[in-house]
Every structure is written in structure tokens, then in C-alpha cells.
C-alpha positions in Angstrom: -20.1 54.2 16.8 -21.6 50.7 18.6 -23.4 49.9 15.2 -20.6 50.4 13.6 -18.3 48.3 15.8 -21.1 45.8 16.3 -21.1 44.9 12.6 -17.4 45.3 12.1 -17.0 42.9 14.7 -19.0 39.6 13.0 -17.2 40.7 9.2 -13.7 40.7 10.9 -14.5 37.0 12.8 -15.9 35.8 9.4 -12.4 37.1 7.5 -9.9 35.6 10.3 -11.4 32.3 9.9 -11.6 32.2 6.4 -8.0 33.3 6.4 -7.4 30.9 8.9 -9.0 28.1 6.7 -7.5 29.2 3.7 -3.9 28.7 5.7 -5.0 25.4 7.2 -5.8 23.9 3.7 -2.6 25.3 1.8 -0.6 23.9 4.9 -2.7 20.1 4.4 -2.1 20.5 0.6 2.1 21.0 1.4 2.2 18.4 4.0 0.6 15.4 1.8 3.7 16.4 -0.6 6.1 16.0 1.9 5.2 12.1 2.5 6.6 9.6 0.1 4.7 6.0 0.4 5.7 2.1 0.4 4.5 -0.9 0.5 5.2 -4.7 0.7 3.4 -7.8 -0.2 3.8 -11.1 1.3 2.3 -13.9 -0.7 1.6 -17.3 1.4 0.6 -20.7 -0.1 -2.0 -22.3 0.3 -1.6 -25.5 -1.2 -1.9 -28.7 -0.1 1.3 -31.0 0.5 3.2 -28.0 1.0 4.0 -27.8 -2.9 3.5 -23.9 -3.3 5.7 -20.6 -3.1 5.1 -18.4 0.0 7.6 -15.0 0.0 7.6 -11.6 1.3 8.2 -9.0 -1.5 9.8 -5.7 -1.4 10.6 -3.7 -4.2 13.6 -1.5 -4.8 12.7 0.5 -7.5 10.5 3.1 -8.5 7.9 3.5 -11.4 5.8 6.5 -12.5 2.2 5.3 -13.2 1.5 7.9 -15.6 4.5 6.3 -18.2 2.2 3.6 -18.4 -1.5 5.0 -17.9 -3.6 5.7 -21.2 -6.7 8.3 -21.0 -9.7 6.3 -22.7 -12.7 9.0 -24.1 -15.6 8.4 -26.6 -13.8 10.1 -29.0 -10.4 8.4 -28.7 -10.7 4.5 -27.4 -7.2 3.3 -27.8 -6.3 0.4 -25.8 -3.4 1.2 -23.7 0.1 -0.3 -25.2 2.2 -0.3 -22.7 5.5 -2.2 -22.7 5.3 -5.0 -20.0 8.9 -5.2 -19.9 8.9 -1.5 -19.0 6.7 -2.1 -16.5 8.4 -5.1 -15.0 10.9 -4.6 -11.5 14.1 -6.5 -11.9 15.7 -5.0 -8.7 13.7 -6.2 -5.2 14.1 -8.0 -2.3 12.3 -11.2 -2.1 12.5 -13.0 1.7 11.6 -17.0 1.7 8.5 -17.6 4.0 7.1 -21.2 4.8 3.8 -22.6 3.1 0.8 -22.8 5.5 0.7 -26.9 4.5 2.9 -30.1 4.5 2.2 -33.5 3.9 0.7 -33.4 7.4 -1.7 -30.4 7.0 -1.6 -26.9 8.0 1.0 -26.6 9.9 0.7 -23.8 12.9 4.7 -23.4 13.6 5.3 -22.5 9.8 2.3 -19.4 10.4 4.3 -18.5 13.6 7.8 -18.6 11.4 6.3 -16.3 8.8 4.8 -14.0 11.7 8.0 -13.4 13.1 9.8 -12.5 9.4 7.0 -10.5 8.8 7.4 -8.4 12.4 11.0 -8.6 11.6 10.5 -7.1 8.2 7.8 -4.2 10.0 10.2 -3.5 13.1 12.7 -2.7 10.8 10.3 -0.4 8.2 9.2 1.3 12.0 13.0 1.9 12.8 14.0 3.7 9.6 10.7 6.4 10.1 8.1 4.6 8.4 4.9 4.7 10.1 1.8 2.4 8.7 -1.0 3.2 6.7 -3.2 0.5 6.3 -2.8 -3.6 6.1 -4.8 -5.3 3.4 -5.5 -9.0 2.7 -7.1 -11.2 0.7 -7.4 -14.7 -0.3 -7.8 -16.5 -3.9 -8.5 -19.9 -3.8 -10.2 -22.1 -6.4 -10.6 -25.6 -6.5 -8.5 -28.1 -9.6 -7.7 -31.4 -11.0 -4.7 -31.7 -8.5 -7.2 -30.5 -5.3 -7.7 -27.2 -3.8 -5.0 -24.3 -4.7 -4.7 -20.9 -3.4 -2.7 -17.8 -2.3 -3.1 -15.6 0.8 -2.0 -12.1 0.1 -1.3 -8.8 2.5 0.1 -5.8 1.8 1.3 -3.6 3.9 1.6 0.1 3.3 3.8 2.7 5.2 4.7 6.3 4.8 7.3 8.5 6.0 8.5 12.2 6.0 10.7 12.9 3.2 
């Protein structure tokens, strides 16, 4: 009877963990579908004289990426045609920030004035349940006729329960 129960004993371990795994990865699988996800971008200037666009962007609609995604094989290597105008939001919220330049140079108090939107705008995403993901940023600059442009981008991405 103690052989017995001796190898019982490791087979029944080995089936509550795997039906405790099994559980634990149906439960993950169910809670990734009960998130939905945002983001917003804020574009800042860098150009100099203060001549450039800086805003924060937020958009109000929705699109499903598969209306506009095209599977390219060996056998079939059409070029997706998706409508741009499809693809294109009209309805977002778009939130004036200042350049990082004037005529004097970079100007520090404009930075702190588009630190303080962008807390604002990040406060308020906190306060209605989103949490952040992740923060990305990058910066294109190149240099032109008219001196050296450039952009400096974040975006900022948040889920929430739905």
C-alpha cells in the first residue's frame, strides 16, 4: 500500500500543477482581453527662431488595423491599396504647446510650459483609470538650406480595465 501511495503521491502533485498552470494561463489569456489601450503623441519643434509647430495629439477615434493590413507571400505580392482617406482621423484633440526656440535660443520656460500641459494631460488620463505602459521618444533632425530643422516626439501609452 506505501508503493502505491508513494507513486500516487508525485502523479497527483504533477496533475494539480498542471491543472493549476493550465488555469493560470487561461486566466492571463482573459485578462489581456479585458484591457483596452491608448496612447498620445506630443510633437515639439525644434527649429530655430521659433518658426515650427509644437502640439500634443490625442485622438478620438478608433481604427481596426486589419481594414488596412495586406498579407504579402511569394505566391501573391500585391502591394497593399489602402485608401489614405480611410485611414486618416478627422475627429482628435490637438493641445498648442510652445517651440523649444525663439529668436533668442532655446528657451527653458517654454520646456517647463509644455511640461506642465503634458502632466496636465497625464494627471487627467491617471484620474479616469488609465495606468501607463511605456513612454517613448525620439528625435528627427536634419540639417537644410534655411539651418538646422527638427521634431522631438514622445508618445505616451496607457491602458485601462474595460
Amino acid at each position: 500500500m506505501k508503493k502505491i501511495t508513494l507513486i500516487l503521491a508525485p502523479v497527483a502533485v504533477i496533475t494539480v500543477a498542471f491543472l493549476m498552470y493550465s488555469f493560470s494561463a487561461k486566466e492571463e489569456k482573459n485578462k489581456a482581453a479585458q484591457y483596452e489601450f491608448t496612447s498620445f503623441t506630443v510633437v515639439e519643434s525644434i527649429l530655430p527662431s521659433g518658426v515650427g509647430r509644437s502640439r500634443m495629439i490625442y485622438t478620438l477615434e478608433q481604427r481596426d488595423y486589419k481594414a488596412f493590413t495586406t498579407t504579402r507571400t511569394e505566391e501573391d505580392n500585391e502591394r497593399n491599396k489602402s485608401d489614405r482617406s480611410e485611414i486618416r482621423v478627422n475627429n482628435f484633440e490637438e493641445t498648442k504647446l510652445l517651440n523649444f526656440f525663439n529668436l533668442g535660443g532655446i528657451r527653458f520656460q517654454n520646456i517647463a510650459a509644455n511640461d506642465a500641459v503634458i502632466n496636465s494631460k497625464v494627471n487627467a488620463m491617471l484620474n479616469e483609470g488609465w495606468e501607463i505602459v511605456n513612454i517613448v521618444a525620439g528625435v528627427e533632425s536634419s540639417t537644410s538650406v534655411n539651418g538646422d530643422d527638427g521634431i522631438f516626439i514622445s508618445r505616451f501609452y496607457f491602458k485601462r480595465a474595460k
